[in-house]
Every structure is written in structure tokens, then in C-alpha cells.
C-alpha positions in Angstrom: 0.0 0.0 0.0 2.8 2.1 0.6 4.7 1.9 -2.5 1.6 2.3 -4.3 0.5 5.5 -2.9 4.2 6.5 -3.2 4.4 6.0 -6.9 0.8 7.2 -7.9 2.3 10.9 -6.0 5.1 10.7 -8.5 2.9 9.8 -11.4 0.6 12.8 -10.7 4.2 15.4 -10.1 5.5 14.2 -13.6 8.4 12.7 -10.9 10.9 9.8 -12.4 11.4 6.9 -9.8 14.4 6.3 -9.7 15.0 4.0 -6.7 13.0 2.2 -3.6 14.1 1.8 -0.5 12.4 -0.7 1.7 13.7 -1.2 5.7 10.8 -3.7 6.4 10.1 -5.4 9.6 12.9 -2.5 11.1 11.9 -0.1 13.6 11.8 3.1 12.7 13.4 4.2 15.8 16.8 3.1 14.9 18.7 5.0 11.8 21.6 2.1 11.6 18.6 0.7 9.0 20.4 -0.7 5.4 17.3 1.4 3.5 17.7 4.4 5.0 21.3 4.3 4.5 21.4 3.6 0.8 18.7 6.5 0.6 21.3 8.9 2.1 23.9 7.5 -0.3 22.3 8.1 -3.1 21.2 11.9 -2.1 25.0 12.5 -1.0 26.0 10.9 -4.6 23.1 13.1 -6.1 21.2 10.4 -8.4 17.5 11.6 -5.8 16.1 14.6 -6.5 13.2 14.3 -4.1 12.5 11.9 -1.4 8.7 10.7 -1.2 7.8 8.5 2.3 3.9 7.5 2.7 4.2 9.2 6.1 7.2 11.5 7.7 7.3 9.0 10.7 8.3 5.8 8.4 11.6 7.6 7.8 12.2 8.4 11.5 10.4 7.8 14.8 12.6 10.0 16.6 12.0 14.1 15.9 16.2 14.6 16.4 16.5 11.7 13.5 14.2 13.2 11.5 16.0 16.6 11.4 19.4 15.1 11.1 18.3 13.1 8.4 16.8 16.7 6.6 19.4 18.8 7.7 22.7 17.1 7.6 21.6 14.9 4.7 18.9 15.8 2.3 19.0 19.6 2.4 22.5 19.8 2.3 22.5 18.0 -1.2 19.6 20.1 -2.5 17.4 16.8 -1.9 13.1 18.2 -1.2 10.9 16.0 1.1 7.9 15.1 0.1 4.9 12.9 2.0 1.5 11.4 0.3 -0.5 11.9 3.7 0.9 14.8 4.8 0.9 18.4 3.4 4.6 19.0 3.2 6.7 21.3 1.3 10.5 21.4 2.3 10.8 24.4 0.2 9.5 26.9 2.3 10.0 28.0 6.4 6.4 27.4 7.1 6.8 23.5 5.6 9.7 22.8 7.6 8.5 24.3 10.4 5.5 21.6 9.7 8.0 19.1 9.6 9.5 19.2 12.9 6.1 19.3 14.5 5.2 16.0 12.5 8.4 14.8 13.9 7.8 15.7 17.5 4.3 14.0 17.3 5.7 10.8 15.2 8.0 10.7 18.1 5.0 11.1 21.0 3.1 8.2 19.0 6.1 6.0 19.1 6.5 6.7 22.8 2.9 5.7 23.8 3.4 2.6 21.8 6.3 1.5 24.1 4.3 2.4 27.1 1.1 0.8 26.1 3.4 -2.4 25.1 5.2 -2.5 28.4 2.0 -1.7 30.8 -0.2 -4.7 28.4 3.1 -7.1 29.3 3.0 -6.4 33.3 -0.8 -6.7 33.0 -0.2 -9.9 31.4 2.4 -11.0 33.7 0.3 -10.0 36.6 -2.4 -12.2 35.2 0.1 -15.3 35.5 1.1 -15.1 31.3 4.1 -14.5 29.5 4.9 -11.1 28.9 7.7 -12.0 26.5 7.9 -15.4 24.2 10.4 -17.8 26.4 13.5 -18.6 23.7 16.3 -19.3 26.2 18.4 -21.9 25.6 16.8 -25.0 26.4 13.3 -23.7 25.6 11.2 -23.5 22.5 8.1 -21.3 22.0 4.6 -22.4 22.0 2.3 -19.8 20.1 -0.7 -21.7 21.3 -4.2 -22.0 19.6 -7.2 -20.0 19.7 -9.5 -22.5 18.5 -8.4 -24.8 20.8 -7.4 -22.7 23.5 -4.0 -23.9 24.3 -2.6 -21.1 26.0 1.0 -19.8 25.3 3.7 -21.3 27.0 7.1 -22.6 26.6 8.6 -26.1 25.9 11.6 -28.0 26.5 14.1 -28.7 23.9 15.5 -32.3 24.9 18.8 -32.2 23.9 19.1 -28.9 24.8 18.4 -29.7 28.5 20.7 -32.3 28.5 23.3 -29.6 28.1 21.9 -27.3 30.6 22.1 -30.4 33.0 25.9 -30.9 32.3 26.6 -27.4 32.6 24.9 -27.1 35.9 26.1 -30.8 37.4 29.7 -29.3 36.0 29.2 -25.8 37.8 27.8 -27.2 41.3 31.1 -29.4 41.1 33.2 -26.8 41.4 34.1 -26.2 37.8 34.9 -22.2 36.9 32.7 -21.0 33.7 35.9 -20.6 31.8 36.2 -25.1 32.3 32.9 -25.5 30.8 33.1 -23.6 28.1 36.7 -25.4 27.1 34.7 -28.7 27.8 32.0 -28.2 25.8 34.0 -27.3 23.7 36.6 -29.9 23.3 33.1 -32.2 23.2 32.2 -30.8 20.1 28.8 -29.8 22.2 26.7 -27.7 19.4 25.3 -24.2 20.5 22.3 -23.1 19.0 23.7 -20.4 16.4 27.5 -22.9 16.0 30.7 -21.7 16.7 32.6 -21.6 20.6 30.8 -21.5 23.6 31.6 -18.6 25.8 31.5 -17.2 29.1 28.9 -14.8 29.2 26.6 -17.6 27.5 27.4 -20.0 30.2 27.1 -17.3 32.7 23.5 -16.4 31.2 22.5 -20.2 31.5 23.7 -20.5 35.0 22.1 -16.9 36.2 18.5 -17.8 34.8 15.9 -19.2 37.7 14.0 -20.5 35.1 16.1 -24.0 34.7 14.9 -24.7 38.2 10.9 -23.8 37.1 11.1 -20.3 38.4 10.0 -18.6 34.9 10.7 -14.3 36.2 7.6 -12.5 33.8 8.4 -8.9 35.2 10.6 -7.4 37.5 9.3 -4.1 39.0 12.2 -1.4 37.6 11.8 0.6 41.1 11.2 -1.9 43.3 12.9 -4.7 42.1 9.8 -7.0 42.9 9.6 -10.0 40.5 6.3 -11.3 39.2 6.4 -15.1 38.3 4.2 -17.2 35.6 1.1 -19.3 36.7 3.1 -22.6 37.3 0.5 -24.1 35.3 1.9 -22.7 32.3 5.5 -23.7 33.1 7.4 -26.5 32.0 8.7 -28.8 34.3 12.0 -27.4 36.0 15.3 -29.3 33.9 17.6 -29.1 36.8 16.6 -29.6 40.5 16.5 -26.1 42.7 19.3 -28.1 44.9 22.0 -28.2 42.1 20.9 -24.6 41.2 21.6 -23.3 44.3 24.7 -25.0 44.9 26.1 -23.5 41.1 25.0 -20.2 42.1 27.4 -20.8 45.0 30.5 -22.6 43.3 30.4 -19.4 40.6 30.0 -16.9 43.4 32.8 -17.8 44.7 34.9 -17.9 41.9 33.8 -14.2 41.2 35.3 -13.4 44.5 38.4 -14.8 44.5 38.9 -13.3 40.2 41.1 -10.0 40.6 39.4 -7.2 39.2 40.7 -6.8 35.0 39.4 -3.4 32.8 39.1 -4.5 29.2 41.8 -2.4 27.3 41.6 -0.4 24.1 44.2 -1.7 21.2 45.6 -0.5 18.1 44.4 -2.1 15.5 40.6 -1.7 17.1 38.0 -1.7 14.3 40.5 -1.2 11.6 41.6 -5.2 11.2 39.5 -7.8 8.8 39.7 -11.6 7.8 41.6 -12.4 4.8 39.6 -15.1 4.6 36.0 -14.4 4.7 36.3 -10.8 4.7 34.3 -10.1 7.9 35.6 -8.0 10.8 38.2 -9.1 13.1 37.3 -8.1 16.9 38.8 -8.1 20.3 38.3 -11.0 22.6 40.0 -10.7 25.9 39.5 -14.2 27.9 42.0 -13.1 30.9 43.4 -9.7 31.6 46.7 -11.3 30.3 45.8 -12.3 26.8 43.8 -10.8 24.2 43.2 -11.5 20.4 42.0 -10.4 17.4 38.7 -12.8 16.2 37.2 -13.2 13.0 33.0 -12.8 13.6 32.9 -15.9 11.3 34.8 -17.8 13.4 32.9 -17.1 16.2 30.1 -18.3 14.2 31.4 -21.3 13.1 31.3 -20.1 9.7 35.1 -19.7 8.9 38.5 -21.3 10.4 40.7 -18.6 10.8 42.7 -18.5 14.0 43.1 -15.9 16.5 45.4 -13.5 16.2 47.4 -12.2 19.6 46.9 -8.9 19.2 50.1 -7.3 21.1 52.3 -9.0 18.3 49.8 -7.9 15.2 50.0 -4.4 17.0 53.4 -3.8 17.1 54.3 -5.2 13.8 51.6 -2.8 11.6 53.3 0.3 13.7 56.6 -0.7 13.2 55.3 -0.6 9.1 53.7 3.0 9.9 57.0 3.9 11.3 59.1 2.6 7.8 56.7 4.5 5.9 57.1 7.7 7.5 60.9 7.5 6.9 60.1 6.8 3.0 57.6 8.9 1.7 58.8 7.4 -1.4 57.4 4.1 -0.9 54.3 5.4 0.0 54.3 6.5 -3.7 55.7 3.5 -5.0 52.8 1.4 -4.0 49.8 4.0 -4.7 50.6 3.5 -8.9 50.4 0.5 -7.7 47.0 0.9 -6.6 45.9 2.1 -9.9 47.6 -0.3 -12.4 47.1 -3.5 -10.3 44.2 -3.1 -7.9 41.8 -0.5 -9.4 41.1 -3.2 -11.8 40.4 -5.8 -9.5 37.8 -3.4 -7.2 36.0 -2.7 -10.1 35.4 -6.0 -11.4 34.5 -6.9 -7.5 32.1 -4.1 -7.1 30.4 -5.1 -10.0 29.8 -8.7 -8.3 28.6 -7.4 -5.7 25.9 -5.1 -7.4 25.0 -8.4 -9.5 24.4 -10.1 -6.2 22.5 -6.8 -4.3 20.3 -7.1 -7.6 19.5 -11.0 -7.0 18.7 -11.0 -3.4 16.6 -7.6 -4.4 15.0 -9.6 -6.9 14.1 -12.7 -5.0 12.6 -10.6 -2.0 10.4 -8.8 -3.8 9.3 -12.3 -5.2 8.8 -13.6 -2.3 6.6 -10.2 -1.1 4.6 -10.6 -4.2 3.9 -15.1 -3.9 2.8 -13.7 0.1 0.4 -11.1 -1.3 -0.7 -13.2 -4.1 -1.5 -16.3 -1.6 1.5 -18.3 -3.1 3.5 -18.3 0.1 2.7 -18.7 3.4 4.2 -15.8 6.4 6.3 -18.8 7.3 7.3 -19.1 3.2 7.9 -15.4 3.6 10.1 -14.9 6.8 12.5 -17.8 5.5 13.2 -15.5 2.5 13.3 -12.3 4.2 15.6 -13.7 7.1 18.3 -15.0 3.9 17.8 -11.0 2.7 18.5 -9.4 6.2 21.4 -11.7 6.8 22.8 -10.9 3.0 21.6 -7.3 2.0 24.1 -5.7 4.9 26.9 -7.4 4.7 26.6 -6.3 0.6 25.7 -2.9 0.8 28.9 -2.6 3.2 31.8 -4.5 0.8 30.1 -2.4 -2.1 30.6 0.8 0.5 34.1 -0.2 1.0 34.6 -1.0 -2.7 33.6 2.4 -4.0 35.8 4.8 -1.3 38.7 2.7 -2.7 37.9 3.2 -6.0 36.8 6.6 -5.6 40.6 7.3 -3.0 42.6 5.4 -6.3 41.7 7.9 -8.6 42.5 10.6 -7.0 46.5 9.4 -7.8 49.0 12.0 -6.9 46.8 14.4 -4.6 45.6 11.6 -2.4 49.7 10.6 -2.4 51.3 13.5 -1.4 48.4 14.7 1.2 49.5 10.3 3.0 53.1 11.8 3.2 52.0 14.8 4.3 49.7 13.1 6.8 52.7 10.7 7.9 55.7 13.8 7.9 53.3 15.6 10.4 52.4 13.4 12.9 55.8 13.8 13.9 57.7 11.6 16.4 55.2 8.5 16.1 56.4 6.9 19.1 56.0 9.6 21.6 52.2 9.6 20.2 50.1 7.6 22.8 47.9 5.0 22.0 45.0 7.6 20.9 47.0 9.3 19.0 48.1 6.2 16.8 44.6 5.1 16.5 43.4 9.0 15.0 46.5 8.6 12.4 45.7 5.6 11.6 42.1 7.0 11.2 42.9 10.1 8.9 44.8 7.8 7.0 41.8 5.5 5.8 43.8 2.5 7.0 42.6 -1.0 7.0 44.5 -4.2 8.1 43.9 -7.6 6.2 44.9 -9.8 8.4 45.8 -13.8 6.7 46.5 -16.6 9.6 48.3 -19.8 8.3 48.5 -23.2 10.4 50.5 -26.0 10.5 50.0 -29.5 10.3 48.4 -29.9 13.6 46.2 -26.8 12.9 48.1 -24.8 15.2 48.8 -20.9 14.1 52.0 -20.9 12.8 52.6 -18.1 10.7 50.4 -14.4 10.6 50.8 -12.1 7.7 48.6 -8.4 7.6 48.4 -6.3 4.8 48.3 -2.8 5.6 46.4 -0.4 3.1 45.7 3.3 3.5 43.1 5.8 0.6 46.1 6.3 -1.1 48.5 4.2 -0.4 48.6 0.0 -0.5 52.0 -1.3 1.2 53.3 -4.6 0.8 52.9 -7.8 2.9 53.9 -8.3 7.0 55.1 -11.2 7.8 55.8 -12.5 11.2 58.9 -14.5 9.8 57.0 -17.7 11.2 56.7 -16.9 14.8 54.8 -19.4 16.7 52.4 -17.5 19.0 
């Protein structure tokens, strides 16, 4: 209904559509949404003229987003604003002054909507229901039927609670979280979602009352004062209240007797990715005495790189910073290279990418049009859109970071000469503190590929990181095959 009404306002203004931007089943109260931001793109690239919503508050739910979004995006570019249900005109003071106050009141209805949510799920928890569907590990989700009035409840997952019990028989034995995780692991025991089990999983599992049939519905935010579900709606407990106690106690103690750690900040912090599988590499610090750089996919169980101990992978892309700022000339060496060897390659990879943005596009709206038509069923439906959600994000980022290379190669010898610059004035790089290295490594544009290689036992024996900045792509770093 939407796009129809969006697309018979264009028709009747003589307008050209030339995109659609869908965030469906996304609140509106978040602007992290993979619609919205190609919308922006496209007015900062200047292929939008106008922008034309069904209603102001399905491009923002927030009145601060809504003006951000017109001030520091649209208007800026010389993008108007138009609505089919709402008499706006961008153009003039009195239309933008309407605008806000459609914002403020999109924001007041979103607002009440969260209230009236939150007082209808303490009502229902006072009542002895679930205020919130029951997914836990362990626990399935029964949507009940009307016609036969089986209420809403949740169920046990079998094997599931077979784990639970280990991890609780393990726990009240005197096992620290960090040994069941490692033993469940080294069992090849399967979490729902693959990959490693963690401690703050374990530590979820082991926290929740409702393994013993305690099932918490709502928890009074001032008082603290819990609410529990009409037992008659509960599933038997999976562990007995005895072994629940006794693991609350074990992992109490354990907490006490833990020196206090503070999670630090490293250098290569949200500038490192996976050679591999191309996701992002993040910090994972098991011990205030270790800490490593994780591919997401591993954690996933989606790809096989190892970890990477980050103090090493630190000092060895500085040291490179540091041989760069003493040869400006290799910074110049390796940007033609940019443009002879890997322009070429970026393109042909951004193009692959479009091809695949286009096909999951495609099949979507498919799969929207087989729901509407009675072809699919919502559960037909969801199955496609969840594949979209999953893919569409990931894309519209590698072809983000496809076209600021592209567009950075180009730019040849300006882009080259402002990297020296960049590097000749940071100065003394090793009085800078660690802030300081992670801004120049900011204005820079740099990213780190980082490649792990095992050996035979599928230990990591070797870790090479390619270091590449707008301008400036510099050859491999090899840790001369240091064991870590």
C-alpha cells in the first residue's frame, strides 16, 4: 500500500522513480537501517532529486533523527521532502517548520506505543502469562491456539536440556565457567547459532531461575519485585532447585576470589578484517593477560581462521607505519600501484557485488509478491526475508568499501602527497600515545587484512597483515613464522 500510494504521488508530479528503499520489519526508531542508508547515499551521490515517504514517521520515529536526516543529509544536497499523507513542502520556512512538528508528534506516538506495550506485558504477567515469548536456551516457543485454547507457553528442547544439566552438574562441582566452556567445547557440544561457547553464555544459562521452574515475567524497575508465571503454564524445572543453588554458590565464589581486569583499548581496534572471509576481526580478551584479534565468522562457526594475539599484530603494523614515515617514497611507490594492479580488481569486484545486491533484491520482492498473491505462506515469507537481512548488509557494506577505494585510487597524486603529508606531520610517532596512533591511523583511511596460516596440527604458525591506506597500499607483514 505504501509503495503504491508513493508511486501514484510521483505519477501525478510528472516525478521519475528512480529507486526504492524498503527497511521492512525494522523499527523506525533506529537510523543504523540498510534502506535508509542507501537513501542517504544516493542523495549525497546526487542520483535523488526528491525523497517521497507514505508518512514523515516511516523515515524516522525519533523528531532529532528526522532533522538530522533533513538537515545534515537531504537539504545539504539540495534533496526536497515530500509525503503522500501529509501536506509537506520542504521548500518553504512554514513546511519545515511543519515538519518538525510532524516529527515531534511521530516521536510522542512511538513513545505511547512503548508504554502501552510495556503496561499490556505487566498486566499480562500480573495475570500469570508471559509477557515475552520464552526462547532461552533449552526452551522453545509455543504460540498456542485460539480455537483450541492452548494457552502460550514454553517447551523444553531435549537435547538442549541435556546440556543445561551438564553445565549445571559441572558448575555445582566446582568447575569455573571458563572449564565448561573449554569442555564443551573440546566435546564438540553444538550451541544453538554454531561456533565456541563462551563465558557470558554460560554465565546467562547459569544466572537464569527459570532451569529450576522459576519462569521471572516482570521485575518491577523501582522496586525490584519479580512477578512469576502461573506454574500451570511452566514446564517442568530441567535441573533440581538443589543443584541450582549449589552453582549459584561454586560461581559466586569464583567471582570473588577473580582479581578485578578493565578491558583495554588496542591499536588495530576496528581497523583489522579476515583475509579469509572478509568479515571484521574483533577483540576478545579471555584473561586480563591475553587478548586476540577474532574473525566474527569464526565465532560463528562459519570460517576457520585463528586468533590472532593482538600485542604482536600491533606492534608489527606500527613498526610498518613507522618505515613509511621514513620513505615517503614508498608510500608513492605502492599508490601506482593501486591504480595499475588493484583499481582493476575493485571494479570487477564491485560489479559482483551489485550483481548479487540485484538478485537478493530480486528474490525478496518475489517472495513479497507469492505472500500477497496467496502463493507463500508468512512462514514461506520470513524464511526468504531472514536470507535477505542476513545478506543485504553485509553487501551494501563490501560495495561501500569498494567504491571509497575506487573513488581514493583515482584521485592518484593528490591523495599521495596529502598520505606523506599526513605521515611527515604526525611527527615523532612513538612519543604519540595510543589515541594518538589510533586517530593517524584513522585520517589515514587504514585498514589491516589480516591472513593466519597453520600447520600441520592446525596450530597458528605463521600471521601475515596487509596494511592499506586511501592512497597508499603497502606490501605484505610477515611475522617471519613466529609461533604465538
Amino acid at each position: 500500500m505504501q509503495r503504491t500510494r508513493c508511486r501514484a504521488l510521483c505519477e501525478a508530479r510528472g516525478w521519475e522513480v528512480a529507486a526504492e528503499f524498503e527497511d521492512e520489519g525494522l523499527t523506525g526508531r533506529n537510523m543504523d537501517r540498510p534502506g535508509l542508508q542507501a537513501m542517504l547515499r544516493a542523495a549525497a551521490d546526487g542520483d535523488i532529486e526528491v525523497v517521497v515517504v507514505y508518512r514523515l514517521d516511516r523515515l524516522a520515529r525519533k523528531s532529532r533523527h528526522l532533522q538530522e536526516i533533513w538537515e545534515d543529509h537531504l537539504a545539504k544536497h539540495g534533496v526536497e521532502l515530500a509525503s503522500t499523507t501529509e501536506s509537506i513542502d520542504t521548500s518553504n520556512p512554514m513546511g519545515r517548520a511543519m515538519m518538525q512538528m510532524v516529527g515531534v508528534m511521530a516521536q510522542l506516538e512511538s513513545e505511547m506505543i512503548q508504554e502501552r506495550t510495556s503496561d499490556g506485558r505487566r498486566e499480562k504477567a500480573q495475570q500469570g502469562g508471559f509477557g515475552l515469548a520464552v526462547r532461552s536456551y533449552g526452551f522453545k516457543w509455543d504460540k498456542g491456539d485460539k480455537d483450541t485454547k492452548r494457552p502460550k507457553r514454553p517447551m523444553i528442547i531435549e537435547a538442549e536440556a541435556e546440556v543445561v544439566r551438564t553445565i549445571f552438574d559441572m558448575a555445582a562441582g566446582g568447575h569455573s565457567v571458563e572449564g565448561i566452556c573449554k569442555t564443551l567445547h573440546r566435546q564438540g557440544v553444538p550451541r544453538r547459532k554454531g561456533g565456541k561457547w563462551w563465558n557470558p553464555e554460560v554465565q546467562e544459562i547459569l544466572a537464569n531461575p527459570a532451569y529450576m521452574g522459576r519462569f521471572v515475567t516482570w521485575r518491577d524497575p523501582e522496586t525490584g519485585e519479580e512477578t512469576l508465571a502461573d506454574p500451570r503454564l511452566c514446564p517442568p524445572a530441567i535441573v533440581d532447585e538443589a543443584v541450582w543453588q549449589a552453582a549459584q554458590a561454586v560461581t559466586r565464589a569464583y567471582r570473588g576470589h577473580r582479581r578485578p581486569w578493565v578491558k583495554r583499548t588496542f591499536l588495530l581496534s576496528g581497523f583489522c578484517t579476515c583475509g579469509k572471509c572478509g568479515r571484521t576481526l574483533t577483540i576478545r580478551q579471555p584473561d586480563e593477560k591475553h587478548a586476540y584479534y577474532a574473525c566474527n565468522g569464526t565465532l560463528r562457526g562459519e570460517c576457520d581462521a585463528k586468533h590472532v594475539p593482538a600485542g604482536g599484530l600491533d606492534e608489527k603494523v606500527w613498526g610498518f607505519v613507522r618505515s613509511l614515515q621514513d620513505d615517503p617514497e614508498m608510500v608513492k611507490a605502492y599508490a601506482r600501484q593501486t591504480t595499475e594492479d588493484l583499481l582493476p580488481k575493485w571494479e570487477r569486484e564491485l560489479v559482483r557485488v551489485g550483481e548479487q545486491l540485484k538478485h537478493w533484491r530480486n528474490r525478496e520482492r518475489t517472495a513479497r509478491e507469492k505472500l500477497e498473491t496467496g502463493v507463500y505462506s508468512d512462514d514461506d515469507y520470513r524464511k526468504t526475508k531472514a536470507e535477505y537481512d542476513l545478506h543485504w548488509g553485509d553487501l551494501q557494506a563490501e560495495a561501500a568499501a569498494l567504491e571509497e577505494k575506487i573513488t581514493h585510487a583515482r584521485q592518484e597524486r593528490a591523495d599521495v602527497d596529502w598520505t606523506a603529508e599526513v605521515l611527515r606531520r604526525a611527527g615523532d610517532l612513538d612519543a604519540l600515545d595510543l589515541d594518538g596512533k589510533r586517530r593517524l591511523l584513522s585520517a589515514l583511511g587504514a585498514t589491516v587484512t589480516v591472513i593466519t596460516v597453520k600447520d600441520e596440527r592446525g596450530r597458528l604458525a605463521d600471521v601475515k597483515a596487509k596494511l592499506e591506506t586511501y592512497a597508499a597500499p603497502v606490501p605484505s607483514l610477515a611475522s617471519a613464522g613466529a609461533m604465538f
